[in-house]
C-alpha positions in Angstrom: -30.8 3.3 22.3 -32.2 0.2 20.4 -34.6 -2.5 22.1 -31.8 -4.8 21.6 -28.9 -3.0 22.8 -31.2 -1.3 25.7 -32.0 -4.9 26.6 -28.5 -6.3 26.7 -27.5 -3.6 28.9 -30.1 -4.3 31.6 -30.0 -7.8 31.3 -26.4 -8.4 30.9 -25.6 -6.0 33.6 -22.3 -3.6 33.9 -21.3 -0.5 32.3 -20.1 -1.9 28.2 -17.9 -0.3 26.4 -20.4 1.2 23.6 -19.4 3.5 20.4 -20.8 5.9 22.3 -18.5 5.8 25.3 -15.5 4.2 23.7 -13.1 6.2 22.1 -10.6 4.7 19.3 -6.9 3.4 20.4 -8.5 3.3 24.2 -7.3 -0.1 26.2 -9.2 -2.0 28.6 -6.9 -3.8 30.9 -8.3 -7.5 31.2 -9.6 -8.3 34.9 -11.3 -11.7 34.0 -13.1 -13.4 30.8 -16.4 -15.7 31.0 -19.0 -16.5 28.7 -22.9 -15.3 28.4 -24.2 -17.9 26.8 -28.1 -16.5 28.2 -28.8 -13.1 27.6 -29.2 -13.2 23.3 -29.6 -16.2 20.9 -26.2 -16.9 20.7 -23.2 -16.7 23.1 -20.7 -14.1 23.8 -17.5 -13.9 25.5 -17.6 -10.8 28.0 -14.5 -9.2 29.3 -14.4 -8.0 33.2 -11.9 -5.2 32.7 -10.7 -1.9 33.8 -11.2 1.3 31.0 -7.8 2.4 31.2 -8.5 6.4 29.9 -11.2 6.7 32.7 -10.1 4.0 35.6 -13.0 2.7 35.8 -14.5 -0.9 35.2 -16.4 -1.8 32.1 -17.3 -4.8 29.9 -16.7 -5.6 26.6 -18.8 -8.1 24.7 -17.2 -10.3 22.0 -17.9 -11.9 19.0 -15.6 -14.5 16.8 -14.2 -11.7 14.6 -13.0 -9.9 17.4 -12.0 -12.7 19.6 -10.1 -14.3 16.7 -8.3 -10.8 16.4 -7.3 -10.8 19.8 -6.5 -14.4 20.0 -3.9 -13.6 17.7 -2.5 -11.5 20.3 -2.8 -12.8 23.7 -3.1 -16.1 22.9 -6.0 -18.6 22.3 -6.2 -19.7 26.6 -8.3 -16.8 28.0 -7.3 -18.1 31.7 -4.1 -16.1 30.8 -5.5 -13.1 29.4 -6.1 -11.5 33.1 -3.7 -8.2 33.0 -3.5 -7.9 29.5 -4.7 -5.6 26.8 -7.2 -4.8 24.6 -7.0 -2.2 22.2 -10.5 -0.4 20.6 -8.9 -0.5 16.7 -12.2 1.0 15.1 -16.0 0.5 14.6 -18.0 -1.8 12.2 -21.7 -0.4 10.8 -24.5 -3.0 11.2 -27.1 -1.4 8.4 -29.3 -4.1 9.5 -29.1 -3.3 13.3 -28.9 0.4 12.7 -26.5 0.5 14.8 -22.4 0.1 15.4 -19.7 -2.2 16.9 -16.4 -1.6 18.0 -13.6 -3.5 17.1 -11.0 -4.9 19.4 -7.3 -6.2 19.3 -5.4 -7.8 21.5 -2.4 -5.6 22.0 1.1 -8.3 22.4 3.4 -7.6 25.3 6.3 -6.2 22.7 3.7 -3.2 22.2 2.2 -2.9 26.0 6.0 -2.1 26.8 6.3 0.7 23.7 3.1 2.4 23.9 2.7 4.9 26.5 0.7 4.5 29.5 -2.9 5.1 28.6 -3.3 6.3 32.6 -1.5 9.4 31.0 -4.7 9.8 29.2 -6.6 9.4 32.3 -5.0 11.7 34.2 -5.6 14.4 31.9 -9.1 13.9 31.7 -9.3 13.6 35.3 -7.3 17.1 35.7 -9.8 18.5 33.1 -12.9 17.0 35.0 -11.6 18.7 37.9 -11.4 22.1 36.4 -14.3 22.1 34.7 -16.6 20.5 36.6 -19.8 21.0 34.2 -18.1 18.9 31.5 -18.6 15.0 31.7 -16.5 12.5 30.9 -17.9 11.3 27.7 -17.8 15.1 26.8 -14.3 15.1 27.5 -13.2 11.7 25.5 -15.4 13.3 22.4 -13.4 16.5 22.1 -10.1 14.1 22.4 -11.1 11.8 20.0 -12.1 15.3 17.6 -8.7 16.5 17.9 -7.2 12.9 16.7 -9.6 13.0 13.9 -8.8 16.5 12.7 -5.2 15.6 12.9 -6.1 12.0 10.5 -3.8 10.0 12.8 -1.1 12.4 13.5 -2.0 12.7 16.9 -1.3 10.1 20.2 -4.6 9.7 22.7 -1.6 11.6 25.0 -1.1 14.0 22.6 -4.5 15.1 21.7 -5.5 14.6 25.7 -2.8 17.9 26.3 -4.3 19.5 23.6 -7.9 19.8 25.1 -6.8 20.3 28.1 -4.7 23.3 26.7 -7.6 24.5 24.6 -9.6 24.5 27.5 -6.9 26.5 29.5 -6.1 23.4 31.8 -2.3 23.6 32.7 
């Protein structure tokens, strides 16, 4: 972990959705949105939320590109974004940094009532967790997101979840 990143963590407080603990087309259902405009040189919007594959809460910082993307969304009044969606849509490379980003969407209300219920997700990691109890969570989201990426985007979250689990001989 970087200084800076390390630093933001401690400082910023909260468990942040990271590349390393995000995984791609996971939703965060919005709790509450304010602004840290102390912890770095510049100021970030930070969203109170709820990992939806997990159940458990997180933060997710935000810059302009992202909040621009998910204004387009939700909306450009973050006092209504409370029980709405974000979306992780991909990563960005900061050469610079050495490090990566995640990009975010807003996801509107026509798609929140198509998708399917990223709890499903949850609930078959949780089922997994529970019977295999020496594999963690993040190990769990990595083999998920492995079996999207072998299928290149032929495979829901849902549908790669029940395929771990059944390669793991979870029923």
């Amino acid at each position: 972990m970087s200084g800076l990143v390390k630093r933001y963590i401690e400082e910023g407080g909260g468990n942040f959705a990271t590349v390393k603990n995000t995984t791609m087309d996971a939703t965060v259902t919005i709790k509450a949105v304010s602004l840290d405009d102390e912890t770095f040189d510049k100021s970030y919007i930070i969203v109170d939320g709820i990992y939806d594959p997990s159940g458990e809460d997180c933060k997710v910082r935000l810059g302009i590109q992202n909040l621009e993307r998910i204004a387009e969304a939700l909306g450009d009044d973050e006092a209504t974004w409370p029980g709405k969606k974000l979306v992780c849509i991909g990563t960005q490379k900061y050469p610079g940094l050495g490090t990566a980003g995640l990009l975010w969407g807003g996801v509107k209300a026509a798609q929140r009532e198509a998708a399917p219920s990223a709890d499903v997700v949850g609930n078959i990691v949780n089922k997994i967790l529970a019977a295999k109890p020496d594999m963690t969570r993040n190990a769990v989201l990595k083999l998920i997101e492995g079996e999207k990426a072998k299928a290149a985007g032929l495979l829901t979250g849902e549908a790669a979840a029940y395929l771990v689990a059944s390669n793991l001989g979870v029923r």
